[in-house]
Steps between C-alpha positions, in 0.01 A plus 500: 500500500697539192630125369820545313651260246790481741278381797339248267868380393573498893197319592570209250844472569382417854250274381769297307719520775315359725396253274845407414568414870166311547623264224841455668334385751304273373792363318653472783253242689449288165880447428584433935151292491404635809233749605672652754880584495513731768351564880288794367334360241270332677537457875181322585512244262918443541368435901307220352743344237753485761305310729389272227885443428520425849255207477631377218837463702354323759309262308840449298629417814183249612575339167932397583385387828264236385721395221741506779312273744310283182842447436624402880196256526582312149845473629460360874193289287734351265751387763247357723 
């Protein structure tokens, strides 16, 4: 097989394309601070954050309804 200068010019340019769009991506997650901006690019571990974020709701939640009722108890306390 006969390598040409213009296949070596070709196969670079693809190299550097593709590098090019590797580094946009990368930009990409450091500047949104996230590692995953989209469904597909990672599916398995978006599964998981999303159920983490799920538990952090409800123990958001846990939280207001003892300050809630800590703050019930000191109240009927107080006028008793």
């Amino acid at each position: 097989m006969r390598v040409t200068l213009a296949s070596v010019h070709n196969n670079i340019l693809a190299n550097l394309n593709k590098i090019t769009t590797d580094m946009n991506q990368i930009n990409k997650r450091i500047s949104s601070q996230s590692e995953m901006s989209k469904i597909s690019d990672d599916p398995v571990n978006l599964v998981a954050a999303l159920g983490y974020r799920s538990n952090l709701a409800e123990i958001k939640q846990y939280q207001e309804n003892l300050t809630y009722g800590e703050t019930l108890v000191n109240s009927s306390d107080n006028s008793l």
